[in-house]
N, CA, C and O atoms as a Tripos MOL2 file, in Angstrom:
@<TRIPOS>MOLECULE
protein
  300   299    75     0     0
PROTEIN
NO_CHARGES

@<TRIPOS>ATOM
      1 N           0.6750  -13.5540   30.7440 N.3       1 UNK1
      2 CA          1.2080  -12.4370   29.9970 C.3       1 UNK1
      3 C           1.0100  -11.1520   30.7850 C.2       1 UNK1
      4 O          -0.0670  -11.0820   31.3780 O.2       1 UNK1
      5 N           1.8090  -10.1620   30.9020 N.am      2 UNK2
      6 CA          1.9780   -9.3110   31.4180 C.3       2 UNK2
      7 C           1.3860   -7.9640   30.4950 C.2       2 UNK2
      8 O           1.7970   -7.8400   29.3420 O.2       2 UNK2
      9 N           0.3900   -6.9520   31.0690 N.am      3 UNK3
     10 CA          0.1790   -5.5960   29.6690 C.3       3 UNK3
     11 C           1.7690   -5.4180   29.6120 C.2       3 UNK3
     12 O           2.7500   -5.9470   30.1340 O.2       3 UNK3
     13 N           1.5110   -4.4270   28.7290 N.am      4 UNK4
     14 CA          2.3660   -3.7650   28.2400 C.3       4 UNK4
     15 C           2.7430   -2.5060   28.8200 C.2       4 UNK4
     16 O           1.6420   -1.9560   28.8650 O.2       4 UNK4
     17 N           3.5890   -1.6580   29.3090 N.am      5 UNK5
     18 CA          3.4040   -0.3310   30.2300 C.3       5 UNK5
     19 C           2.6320    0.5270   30.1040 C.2       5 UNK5
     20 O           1.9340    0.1880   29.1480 O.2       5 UNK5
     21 N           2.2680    1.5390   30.5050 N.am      6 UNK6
     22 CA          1.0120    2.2500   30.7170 C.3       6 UNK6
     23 C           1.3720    3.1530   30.8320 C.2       6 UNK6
     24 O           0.6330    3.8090   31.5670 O.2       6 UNK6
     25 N           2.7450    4.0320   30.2760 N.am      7 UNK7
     26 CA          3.4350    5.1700   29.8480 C.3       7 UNK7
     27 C           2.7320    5.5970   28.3950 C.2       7 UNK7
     28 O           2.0720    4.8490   27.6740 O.2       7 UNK7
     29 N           3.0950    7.1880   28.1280 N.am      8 UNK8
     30 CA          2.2630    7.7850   26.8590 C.3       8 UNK8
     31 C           2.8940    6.9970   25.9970 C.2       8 UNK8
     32 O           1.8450    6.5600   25.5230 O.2       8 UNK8
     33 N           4.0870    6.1860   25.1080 N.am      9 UNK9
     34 CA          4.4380    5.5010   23.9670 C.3       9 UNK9
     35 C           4.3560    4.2720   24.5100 C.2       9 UNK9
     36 O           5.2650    3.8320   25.2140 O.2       9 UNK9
     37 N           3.1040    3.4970   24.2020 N.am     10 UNK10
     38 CA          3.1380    2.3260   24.0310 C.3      10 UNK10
     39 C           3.5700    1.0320   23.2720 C.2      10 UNK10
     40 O           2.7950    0.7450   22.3600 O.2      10 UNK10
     41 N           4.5260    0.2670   23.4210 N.am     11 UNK11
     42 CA          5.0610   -0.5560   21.9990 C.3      11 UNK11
     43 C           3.6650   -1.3260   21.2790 C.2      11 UNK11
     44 O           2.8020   -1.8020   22.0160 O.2      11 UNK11
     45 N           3.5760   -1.3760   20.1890 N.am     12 UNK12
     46 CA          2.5870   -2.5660   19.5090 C.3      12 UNK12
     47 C           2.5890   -3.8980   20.0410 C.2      12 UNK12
     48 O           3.6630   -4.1790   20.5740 O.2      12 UNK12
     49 N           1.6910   -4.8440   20.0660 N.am     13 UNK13
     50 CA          1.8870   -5.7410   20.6090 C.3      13 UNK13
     51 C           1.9160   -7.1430   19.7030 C.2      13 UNK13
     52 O           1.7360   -6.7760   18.5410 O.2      13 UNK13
     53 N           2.0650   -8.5870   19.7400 N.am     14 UNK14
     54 CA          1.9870   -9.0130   18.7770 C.3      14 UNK14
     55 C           0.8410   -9.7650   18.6280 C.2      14 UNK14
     56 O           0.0130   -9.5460   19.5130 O.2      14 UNK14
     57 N           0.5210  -10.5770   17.8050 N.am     15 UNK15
     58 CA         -1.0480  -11.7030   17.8670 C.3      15 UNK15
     59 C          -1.1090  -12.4550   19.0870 C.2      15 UNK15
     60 O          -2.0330  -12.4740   19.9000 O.2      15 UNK15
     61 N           0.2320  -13.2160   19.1290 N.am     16 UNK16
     62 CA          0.1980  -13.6950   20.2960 C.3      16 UNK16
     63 C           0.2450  -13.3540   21.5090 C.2      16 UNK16
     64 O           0.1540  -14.3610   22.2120 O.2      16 UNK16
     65 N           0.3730  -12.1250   22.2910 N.am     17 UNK17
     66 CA          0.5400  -11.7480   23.3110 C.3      17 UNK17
     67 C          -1.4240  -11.1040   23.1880 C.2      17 UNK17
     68 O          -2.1650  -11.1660   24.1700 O.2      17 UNK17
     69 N          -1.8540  -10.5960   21.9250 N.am     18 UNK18
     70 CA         -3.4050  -10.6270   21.8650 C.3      18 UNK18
     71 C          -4.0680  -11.6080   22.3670 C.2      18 UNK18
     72 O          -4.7160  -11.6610   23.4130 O.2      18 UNK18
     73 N          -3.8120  -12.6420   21.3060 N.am     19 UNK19
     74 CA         -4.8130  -13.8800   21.6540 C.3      19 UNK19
     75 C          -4.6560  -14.5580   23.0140 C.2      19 UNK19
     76 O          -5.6340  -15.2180   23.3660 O.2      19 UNK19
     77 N          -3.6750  -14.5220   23.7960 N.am     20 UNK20
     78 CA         -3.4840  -14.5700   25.0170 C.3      20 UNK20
     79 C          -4.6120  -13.8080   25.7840 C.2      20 UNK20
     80 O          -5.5500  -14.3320   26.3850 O.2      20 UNK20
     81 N          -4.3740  -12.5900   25.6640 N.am     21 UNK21
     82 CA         -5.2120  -11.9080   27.0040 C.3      21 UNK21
     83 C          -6.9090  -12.0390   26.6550 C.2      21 UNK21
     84 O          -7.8730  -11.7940   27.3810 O.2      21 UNK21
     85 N          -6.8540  -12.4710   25.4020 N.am     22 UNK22
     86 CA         -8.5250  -12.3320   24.5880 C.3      22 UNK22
     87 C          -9.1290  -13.8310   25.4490 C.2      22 UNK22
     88 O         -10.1560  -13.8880   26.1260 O.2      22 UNK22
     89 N          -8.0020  -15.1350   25.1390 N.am     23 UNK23
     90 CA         -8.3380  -16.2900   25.5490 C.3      23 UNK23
     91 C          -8.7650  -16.3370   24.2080 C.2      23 UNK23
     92 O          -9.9700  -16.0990   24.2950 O.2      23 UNK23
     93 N          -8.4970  -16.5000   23.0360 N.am     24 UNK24
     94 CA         -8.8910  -17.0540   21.8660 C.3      24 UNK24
     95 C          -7.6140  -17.1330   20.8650 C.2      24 UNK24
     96 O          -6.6290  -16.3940   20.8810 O.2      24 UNK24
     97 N          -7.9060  -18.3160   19.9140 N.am     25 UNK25
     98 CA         -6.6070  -18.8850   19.1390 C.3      25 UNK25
     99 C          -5.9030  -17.4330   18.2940 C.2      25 UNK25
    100 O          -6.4090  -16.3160   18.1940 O.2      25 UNK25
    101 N          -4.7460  -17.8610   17.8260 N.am     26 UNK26
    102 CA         -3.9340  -16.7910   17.1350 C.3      26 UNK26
    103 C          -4.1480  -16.7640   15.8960 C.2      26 UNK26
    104 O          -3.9930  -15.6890   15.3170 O.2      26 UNK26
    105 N          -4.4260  -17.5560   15.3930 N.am     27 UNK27
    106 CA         -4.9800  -17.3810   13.4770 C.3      27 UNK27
    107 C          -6.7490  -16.5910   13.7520 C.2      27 UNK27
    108 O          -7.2280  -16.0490   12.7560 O.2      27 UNK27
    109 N          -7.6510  -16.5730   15.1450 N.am     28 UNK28
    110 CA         -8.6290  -16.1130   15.1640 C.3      28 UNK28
    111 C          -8.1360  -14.2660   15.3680 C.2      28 UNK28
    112 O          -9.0480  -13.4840   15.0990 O.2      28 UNK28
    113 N          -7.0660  -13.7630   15.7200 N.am     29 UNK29
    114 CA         -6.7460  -12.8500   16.1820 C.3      29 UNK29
    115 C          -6.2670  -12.1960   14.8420 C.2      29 UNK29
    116 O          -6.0990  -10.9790   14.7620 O.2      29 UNK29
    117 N          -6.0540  -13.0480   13.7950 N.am     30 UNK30
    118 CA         -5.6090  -12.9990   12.5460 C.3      30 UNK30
    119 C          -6.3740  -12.4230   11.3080 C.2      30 UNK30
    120 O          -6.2180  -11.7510   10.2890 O.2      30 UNK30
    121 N          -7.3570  -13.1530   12.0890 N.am     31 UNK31
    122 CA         -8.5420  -13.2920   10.9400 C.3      31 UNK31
    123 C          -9.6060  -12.2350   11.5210 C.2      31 UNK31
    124 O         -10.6690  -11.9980   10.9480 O.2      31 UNK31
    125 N          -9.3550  -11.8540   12.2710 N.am     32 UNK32
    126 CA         -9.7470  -10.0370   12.9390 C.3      32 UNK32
    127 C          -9.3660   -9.0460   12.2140 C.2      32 UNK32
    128 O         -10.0800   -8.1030   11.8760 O.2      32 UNK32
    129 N          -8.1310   -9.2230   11.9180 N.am     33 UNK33
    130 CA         -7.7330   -8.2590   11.4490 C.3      33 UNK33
    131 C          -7.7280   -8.3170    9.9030 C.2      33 UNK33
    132 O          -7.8260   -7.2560    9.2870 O.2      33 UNK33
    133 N          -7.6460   -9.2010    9.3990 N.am     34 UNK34
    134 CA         -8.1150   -9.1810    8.0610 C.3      34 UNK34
    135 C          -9.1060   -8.6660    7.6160 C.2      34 UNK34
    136 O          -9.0590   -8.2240    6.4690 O.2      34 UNK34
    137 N         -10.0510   -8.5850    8.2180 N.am     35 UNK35
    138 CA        -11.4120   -8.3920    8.6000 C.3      35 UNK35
    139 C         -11.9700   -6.9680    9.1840 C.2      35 UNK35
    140 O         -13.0780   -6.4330    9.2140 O.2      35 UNK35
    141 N         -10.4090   -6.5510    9.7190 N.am     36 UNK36
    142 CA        -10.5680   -5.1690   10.1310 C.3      36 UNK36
    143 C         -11.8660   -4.6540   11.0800 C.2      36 UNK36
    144 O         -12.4720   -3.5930   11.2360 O.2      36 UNK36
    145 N         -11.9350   -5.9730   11.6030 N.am     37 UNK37
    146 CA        -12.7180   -5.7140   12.6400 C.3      37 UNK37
    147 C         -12.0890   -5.2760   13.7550 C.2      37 UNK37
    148 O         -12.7480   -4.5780   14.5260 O.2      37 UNK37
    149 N         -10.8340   -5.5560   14.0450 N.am     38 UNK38
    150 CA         -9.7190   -5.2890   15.4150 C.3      38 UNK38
    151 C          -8.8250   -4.3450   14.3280 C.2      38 UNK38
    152 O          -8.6350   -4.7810   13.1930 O.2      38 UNK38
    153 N          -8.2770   -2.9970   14.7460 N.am     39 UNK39
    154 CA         -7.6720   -2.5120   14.4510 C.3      39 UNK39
    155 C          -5.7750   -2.9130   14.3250 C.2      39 UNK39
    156 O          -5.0870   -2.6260   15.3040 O.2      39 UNK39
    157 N          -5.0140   -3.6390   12.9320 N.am     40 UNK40
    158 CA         -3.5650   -3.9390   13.1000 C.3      40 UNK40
    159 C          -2.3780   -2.9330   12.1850 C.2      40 UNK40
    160 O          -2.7420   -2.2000   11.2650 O.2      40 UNK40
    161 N          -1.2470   -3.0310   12.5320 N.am     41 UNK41
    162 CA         -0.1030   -2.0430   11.8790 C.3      41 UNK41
    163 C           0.5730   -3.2880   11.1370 C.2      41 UNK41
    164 O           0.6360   -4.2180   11.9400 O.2      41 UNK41
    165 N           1.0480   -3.6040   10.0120 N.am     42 UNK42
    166 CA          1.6260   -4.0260    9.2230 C.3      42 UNK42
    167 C           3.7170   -3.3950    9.4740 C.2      42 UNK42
    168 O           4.3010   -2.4770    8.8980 O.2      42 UNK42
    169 N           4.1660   -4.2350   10.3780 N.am     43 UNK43
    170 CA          5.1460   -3.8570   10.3100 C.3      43 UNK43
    171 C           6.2710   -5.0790    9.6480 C.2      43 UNK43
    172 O           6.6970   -6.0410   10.2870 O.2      43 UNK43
    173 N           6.5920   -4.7620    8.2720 N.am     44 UNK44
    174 CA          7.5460   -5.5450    7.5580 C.3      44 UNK44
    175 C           6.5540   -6.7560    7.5080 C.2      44 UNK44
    176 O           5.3830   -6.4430    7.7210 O.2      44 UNK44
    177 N           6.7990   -8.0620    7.2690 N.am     45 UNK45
    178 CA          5.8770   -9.0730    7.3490 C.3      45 UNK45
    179 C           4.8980   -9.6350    8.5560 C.2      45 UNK45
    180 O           4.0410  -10.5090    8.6900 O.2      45 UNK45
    181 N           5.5250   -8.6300    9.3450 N.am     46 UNK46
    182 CA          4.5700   -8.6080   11.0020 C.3      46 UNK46
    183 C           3.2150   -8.3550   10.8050 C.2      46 UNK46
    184 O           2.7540   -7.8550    9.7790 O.2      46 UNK46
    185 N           2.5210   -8.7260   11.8620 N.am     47 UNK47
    186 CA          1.1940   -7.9790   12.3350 C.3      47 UNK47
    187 C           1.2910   -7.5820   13.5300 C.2      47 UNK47
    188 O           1.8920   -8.3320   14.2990 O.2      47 UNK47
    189 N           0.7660   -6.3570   14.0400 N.am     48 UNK48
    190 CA          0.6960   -5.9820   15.1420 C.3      48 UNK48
    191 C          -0.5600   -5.3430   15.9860 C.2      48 UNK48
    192 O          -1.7050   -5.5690   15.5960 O.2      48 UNK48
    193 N          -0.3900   -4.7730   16.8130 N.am     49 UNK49
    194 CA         -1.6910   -4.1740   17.2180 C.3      49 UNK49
    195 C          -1.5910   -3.0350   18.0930 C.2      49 UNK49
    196 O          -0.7880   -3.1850   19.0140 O.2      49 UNK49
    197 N          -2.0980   -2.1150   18.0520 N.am     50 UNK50
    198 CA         -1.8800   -1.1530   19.2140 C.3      50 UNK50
    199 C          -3.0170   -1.5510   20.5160 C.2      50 UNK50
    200 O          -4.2270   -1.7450   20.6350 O.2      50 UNK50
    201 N          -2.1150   -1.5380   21.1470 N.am     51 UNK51
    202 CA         -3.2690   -1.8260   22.7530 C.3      51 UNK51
    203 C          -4.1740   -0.8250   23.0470 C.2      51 UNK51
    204 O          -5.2950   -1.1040   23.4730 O.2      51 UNK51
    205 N          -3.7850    0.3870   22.8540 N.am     52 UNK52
    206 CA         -4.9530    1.3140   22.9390 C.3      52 UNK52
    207 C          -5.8500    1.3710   22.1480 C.2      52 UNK52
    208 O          -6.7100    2.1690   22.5210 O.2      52 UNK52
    209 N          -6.1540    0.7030   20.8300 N.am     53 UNK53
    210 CA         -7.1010    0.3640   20.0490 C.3      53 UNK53
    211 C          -8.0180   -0.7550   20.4620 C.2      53 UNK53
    212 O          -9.1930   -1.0030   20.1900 O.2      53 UNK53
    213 N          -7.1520   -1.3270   21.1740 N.am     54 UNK54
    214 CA         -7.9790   -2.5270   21.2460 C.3      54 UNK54
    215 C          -8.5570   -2.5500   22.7300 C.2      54 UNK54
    216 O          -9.3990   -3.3770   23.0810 O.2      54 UNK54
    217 N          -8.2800   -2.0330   23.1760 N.am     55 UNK55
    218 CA         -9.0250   -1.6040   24.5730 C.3      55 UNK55
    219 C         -10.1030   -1.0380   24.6820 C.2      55 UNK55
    220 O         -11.0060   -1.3030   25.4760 O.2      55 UNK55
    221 N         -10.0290    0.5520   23.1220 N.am     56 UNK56
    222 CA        -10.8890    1.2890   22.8590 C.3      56 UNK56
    223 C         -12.2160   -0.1370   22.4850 C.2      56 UNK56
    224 O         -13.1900   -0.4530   23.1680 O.2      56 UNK56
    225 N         -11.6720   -0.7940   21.0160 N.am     57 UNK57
    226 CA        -12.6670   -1.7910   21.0050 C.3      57 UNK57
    227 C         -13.2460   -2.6140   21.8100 C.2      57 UNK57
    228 O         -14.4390   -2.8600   21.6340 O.2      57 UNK57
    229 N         -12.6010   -3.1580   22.7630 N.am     58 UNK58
    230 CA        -13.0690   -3.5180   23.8540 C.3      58 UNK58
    231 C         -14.4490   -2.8860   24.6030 C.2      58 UNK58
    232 O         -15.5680   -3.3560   24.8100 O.2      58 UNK58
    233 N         -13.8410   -1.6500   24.8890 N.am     59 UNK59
    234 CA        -14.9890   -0.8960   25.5830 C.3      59 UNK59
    235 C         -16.0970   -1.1380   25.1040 C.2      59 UNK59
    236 O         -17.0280   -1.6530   25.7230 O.2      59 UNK59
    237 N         -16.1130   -0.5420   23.1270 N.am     60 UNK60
    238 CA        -17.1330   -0.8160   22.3430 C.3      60 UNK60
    239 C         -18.1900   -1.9770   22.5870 C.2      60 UNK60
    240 O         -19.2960   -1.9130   22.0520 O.2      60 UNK60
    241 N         -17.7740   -3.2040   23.5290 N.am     61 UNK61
    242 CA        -18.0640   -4.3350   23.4450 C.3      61 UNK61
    243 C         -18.0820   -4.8460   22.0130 C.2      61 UNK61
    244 O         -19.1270   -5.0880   21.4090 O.2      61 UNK61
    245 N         -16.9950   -4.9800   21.5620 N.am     62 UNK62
    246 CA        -16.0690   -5.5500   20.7330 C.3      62 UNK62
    247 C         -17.0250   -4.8630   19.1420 C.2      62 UNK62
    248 O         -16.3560   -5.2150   18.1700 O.2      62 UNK62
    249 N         -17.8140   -4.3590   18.8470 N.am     63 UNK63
    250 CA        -18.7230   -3.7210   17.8460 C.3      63 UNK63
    251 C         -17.6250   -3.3450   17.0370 C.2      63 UNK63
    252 O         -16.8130   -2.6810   17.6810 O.2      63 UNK63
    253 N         -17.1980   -3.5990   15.4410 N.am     64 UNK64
    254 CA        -16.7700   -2.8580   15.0410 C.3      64 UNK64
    255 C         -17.3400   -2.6770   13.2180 C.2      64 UNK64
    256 O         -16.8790   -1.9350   12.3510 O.2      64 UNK64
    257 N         -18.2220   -3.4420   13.1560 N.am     65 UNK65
    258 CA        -19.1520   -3.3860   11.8830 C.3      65 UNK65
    259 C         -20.5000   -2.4160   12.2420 C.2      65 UNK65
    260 O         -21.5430   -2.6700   12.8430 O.2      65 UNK65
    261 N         -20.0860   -1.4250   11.7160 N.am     66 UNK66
    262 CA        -21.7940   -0.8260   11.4020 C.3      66 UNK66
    263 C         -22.8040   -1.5200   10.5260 C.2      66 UNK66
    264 O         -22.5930   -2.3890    9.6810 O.2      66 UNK66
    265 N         -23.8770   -1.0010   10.8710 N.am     67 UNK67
    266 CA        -25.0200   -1.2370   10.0500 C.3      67 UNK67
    267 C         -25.0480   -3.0690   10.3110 C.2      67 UNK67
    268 O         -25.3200   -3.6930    9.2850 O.2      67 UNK67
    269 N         -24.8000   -3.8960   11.5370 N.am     68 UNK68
    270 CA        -25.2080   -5.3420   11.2680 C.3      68 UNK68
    271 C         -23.2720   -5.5130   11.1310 C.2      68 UNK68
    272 O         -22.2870   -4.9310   11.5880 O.2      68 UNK68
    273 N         -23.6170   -6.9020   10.0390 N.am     69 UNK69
    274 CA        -21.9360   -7.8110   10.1720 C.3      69 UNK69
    275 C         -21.8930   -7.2630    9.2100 C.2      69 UNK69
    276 O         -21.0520   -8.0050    8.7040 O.2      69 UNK69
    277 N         -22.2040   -6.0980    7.9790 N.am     70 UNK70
    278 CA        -21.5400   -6.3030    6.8100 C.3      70 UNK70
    279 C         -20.2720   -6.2780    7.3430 C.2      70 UNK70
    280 O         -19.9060   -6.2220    8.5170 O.2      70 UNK70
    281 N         -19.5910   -6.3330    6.2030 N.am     71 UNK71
    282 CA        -18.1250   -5.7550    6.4630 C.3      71 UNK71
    283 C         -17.6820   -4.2160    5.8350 C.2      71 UNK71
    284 O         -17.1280   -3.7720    4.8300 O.2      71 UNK71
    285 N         -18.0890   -3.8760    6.6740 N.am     72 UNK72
    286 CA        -17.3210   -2.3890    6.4410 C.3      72 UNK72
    287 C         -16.9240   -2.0460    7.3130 C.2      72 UNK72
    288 O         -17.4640   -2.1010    8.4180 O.2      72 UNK72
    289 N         -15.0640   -1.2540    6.8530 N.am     73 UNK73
    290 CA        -13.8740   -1.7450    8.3870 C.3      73 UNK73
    291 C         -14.4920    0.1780    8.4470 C.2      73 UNK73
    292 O         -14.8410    0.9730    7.5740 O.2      73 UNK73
    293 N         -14.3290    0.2660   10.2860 N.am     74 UNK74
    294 CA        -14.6000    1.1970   10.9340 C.3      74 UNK74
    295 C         -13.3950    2.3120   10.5890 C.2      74 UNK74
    296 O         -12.1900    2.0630   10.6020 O.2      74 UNK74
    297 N         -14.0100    3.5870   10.2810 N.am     75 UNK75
    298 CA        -13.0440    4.7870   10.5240 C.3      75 UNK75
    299 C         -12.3980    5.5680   11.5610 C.2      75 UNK75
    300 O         -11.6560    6.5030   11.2590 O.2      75 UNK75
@<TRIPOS>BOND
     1     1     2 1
     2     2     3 1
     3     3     4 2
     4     3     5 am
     5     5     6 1
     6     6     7 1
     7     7     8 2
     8     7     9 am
     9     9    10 1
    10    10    11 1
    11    11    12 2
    12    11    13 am
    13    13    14 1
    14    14    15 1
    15    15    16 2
    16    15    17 am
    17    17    18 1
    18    18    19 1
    19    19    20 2
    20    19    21 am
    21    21    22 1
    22    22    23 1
    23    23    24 2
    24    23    25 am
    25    25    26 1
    26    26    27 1
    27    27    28 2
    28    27    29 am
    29    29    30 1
    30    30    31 1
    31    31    32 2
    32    31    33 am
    33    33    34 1
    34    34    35 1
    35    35    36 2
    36    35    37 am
    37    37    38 1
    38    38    39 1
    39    39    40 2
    40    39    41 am
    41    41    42 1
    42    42    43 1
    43    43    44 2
    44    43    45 am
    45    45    46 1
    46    46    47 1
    47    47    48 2
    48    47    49 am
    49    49    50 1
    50    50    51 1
    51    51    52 2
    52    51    53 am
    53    53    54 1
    54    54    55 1
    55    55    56 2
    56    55    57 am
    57    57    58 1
    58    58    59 1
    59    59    60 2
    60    59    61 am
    61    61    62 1
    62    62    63 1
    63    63    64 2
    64    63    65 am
    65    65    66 1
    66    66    67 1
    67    67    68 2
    68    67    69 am
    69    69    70 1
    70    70    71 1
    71    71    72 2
    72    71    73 am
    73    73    74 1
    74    74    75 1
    75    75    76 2
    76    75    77 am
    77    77    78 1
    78    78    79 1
    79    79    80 2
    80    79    81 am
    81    81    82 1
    82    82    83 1
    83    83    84 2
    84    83    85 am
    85    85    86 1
    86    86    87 1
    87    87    88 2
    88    87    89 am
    89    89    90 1
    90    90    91 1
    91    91    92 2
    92    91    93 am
    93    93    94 1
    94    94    95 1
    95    95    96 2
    96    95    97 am
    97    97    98 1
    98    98    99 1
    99    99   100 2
   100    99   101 am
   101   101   102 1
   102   102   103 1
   103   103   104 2
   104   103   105 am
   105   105   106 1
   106   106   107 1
   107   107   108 2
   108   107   109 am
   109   109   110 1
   110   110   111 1
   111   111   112 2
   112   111   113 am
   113   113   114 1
   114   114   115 1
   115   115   116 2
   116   115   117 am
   117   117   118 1
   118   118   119 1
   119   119   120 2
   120   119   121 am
   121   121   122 1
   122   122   123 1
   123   123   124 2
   124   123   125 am
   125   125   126 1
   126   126   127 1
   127   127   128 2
   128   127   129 am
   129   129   130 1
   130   130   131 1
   131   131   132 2
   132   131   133 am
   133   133   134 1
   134   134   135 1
   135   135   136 2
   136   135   137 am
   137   137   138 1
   138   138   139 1
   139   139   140 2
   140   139   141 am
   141   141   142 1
   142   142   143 1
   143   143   144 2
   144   143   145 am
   145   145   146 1
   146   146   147 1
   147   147   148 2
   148   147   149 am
   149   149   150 1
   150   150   151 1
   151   151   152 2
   152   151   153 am
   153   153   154 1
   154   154   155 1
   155   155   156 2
   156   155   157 am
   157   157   158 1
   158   158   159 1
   159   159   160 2
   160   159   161 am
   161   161   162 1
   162   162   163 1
   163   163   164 2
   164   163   165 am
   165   165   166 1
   166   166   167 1
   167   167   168 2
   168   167   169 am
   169   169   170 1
   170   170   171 1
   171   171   172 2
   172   171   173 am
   173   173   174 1
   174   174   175 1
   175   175   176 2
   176   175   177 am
   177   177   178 1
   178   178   179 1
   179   179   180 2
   180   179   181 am
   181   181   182 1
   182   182   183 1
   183   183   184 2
   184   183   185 am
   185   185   186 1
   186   186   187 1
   187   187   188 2
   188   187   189 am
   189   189   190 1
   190   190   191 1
   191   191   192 2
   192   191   193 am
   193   193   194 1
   194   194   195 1
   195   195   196 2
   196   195   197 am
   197   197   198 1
   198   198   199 1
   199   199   200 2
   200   199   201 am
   201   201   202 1
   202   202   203 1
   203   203   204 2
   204   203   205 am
   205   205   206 1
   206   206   207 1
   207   207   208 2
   208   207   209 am
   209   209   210 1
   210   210   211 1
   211   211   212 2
   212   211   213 am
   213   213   214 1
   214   214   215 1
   215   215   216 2
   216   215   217 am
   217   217   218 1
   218   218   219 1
   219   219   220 2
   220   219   221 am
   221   221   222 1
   222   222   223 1
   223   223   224 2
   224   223   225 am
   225   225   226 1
   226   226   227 1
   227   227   228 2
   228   227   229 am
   229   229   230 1
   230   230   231 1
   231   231   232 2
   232   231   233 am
   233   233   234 1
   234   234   235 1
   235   235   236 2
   236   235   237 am
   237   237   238 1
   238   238   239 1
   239   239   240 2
   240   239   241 am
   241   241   242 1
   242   242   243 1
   243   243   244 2
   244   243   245 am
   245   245   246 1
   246   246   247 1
   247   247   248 2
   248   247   249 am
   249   249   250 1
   250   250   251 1
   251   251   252 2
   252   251   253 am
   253   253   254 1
   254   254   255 1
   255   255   256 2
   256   255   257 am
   257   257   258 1
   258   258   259 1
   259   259   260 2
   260   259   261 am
   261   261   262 1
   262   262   263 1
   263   263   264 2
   264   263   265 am
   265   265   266 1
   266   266   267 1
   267   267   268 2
   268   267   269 am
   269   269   270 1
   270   270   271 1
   271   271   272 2
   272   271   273 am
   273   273   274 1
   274   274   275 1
   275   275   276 2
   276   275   277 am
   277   277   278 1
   278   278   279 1
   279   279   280 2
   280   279   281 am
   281   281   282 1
   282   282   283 1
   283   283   284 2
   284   283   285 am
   285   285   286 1
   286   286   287 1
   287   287   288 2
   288   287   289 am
   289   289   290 1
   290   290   291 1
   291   291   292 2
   292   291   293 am
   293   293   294 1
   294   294   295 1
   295   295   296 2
   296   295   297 am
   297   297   298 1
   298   298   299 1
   299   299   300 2
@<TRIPOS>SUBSTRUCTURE
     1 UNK1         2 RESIDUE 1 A UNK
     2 UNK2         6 RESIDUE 1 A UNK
     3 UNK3        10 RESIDUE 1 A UNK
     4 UNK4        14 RESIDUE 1 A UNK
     5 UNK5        18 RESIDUE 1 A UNK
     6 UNK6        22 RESIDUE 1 A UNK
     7 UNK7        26 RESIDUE 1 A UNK
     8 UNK8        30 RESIDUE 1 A UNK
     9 UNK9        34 RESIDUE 1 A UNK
    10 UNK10       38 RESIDUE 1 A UNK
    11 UNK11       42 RESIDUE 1 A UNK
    12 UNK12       46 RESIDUE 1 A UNK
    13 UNK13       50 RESIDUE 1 A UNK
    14 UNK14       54 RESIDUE 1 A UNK
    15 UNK15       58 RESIDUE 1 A UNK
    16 UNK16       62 RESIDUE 1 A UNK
    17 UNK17       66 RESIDUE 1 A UNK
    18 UNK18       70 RESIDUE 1 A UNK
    19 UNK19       74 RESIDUE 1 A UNK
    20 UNK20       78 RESIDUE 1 A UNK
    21 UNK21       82 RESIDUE 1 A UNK
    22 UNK22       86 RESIDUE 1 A UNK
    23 UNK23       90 RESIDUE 1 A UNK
    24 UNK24       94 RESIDUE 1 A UNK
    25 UNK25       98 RESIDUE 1 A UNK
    26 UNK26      102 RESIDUE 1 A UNK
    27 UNK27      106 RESIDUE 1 A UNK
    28 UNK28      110 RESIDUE 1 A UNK
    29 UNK29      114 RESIDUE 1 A UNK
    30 UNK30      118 RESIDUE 1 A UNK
    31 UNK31      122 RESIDUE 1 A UNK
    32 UNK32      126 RESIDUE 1 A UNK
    33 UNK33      130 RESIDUE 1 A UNK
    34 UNK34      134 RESIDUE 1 A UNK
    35 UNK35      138 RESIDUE 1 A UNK
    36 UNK36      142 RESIDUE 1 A UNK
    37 UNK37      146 RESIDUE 1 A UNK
    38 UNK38      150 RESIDUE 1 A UNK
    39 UNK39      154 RESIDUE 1 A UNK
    40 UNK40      158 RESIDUE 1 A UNK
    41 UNK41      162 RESIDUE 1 A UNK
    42 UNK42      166 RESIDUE 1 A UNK
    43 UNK43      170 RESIDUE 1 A UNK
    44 UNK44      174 RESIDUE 1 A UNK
    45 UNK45      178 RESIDUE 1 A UNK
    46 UNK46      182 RESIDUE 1 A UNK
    47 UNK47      186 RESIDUE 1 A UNK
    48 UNK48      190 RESIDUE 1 A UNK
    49 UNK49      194 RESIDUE 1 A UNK
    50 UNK50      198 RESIDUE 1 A UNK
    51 UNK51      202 RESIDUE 1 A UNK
    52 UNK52      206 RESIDUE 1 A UNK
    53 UNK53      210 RESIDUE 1 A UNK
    54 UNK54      214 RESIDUE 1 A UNK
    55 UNK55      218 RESIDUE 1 A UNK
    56 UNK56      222 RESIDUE 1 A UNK
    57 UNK57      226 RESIDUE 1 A UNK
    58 UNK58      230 RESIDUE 1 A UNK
    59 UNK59      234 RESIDUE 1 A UNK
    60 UNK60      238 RESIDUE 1 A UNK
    61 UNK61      242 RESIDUE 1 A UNK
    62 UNK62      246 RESIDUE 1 A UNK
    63 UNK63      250 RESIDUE 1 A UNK
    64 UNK64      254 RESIDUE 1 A UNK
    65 UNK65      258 RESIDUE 1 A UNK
    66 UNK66      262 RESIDUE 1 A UNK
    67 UNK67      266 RESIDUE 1 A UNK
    68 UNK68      270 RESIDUE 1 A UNK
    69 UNK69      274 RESIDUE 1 A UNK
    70 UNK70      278 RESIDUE 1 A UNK
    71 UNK71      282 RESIDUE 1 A UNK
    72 UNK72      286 RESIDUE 1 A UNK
    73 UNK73      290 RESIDUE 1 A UNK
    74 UNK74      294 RESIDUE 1 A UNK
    75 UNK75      298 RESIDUE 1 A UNK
């Protein structure tokens, strides 16, 4: 899989072109975002993702629960 361009408007990307570059399944990329642990855009029955979010998380080393695993999705 190829990124995505690296111009200021980046397109969203989809689960699968995620779970690709992650190396992990697509219902796990799914269940991220349900979870709102990975930041996604709801477009029409889509899921999507912005790459610059997820890069940001990345950096984070993937952290996106404070306080431990509760679940509370990050602001």
């Amino acid at each position: 899989m190829t990124p995505p361009p690296s111009d200021e408007a980046q397109p969203l990307v989809t689960a699968e072109w995620l779970a690709a570059c992650l190396g992990i399944p697509k219902a796990r990329v799914y269940q991220l975002a349900r979870d709102e642990i990975v930041h996604s855009v709801r477009v029409g029955r889509s899921v999507k993702f912005d790459p610059e979010q997820i890069r940001k998380w990345i950096k984070a080393s993937g952290r996106a629960l404070p306080g431990g695993w509760r679940k509370e999705p990050v602001r």
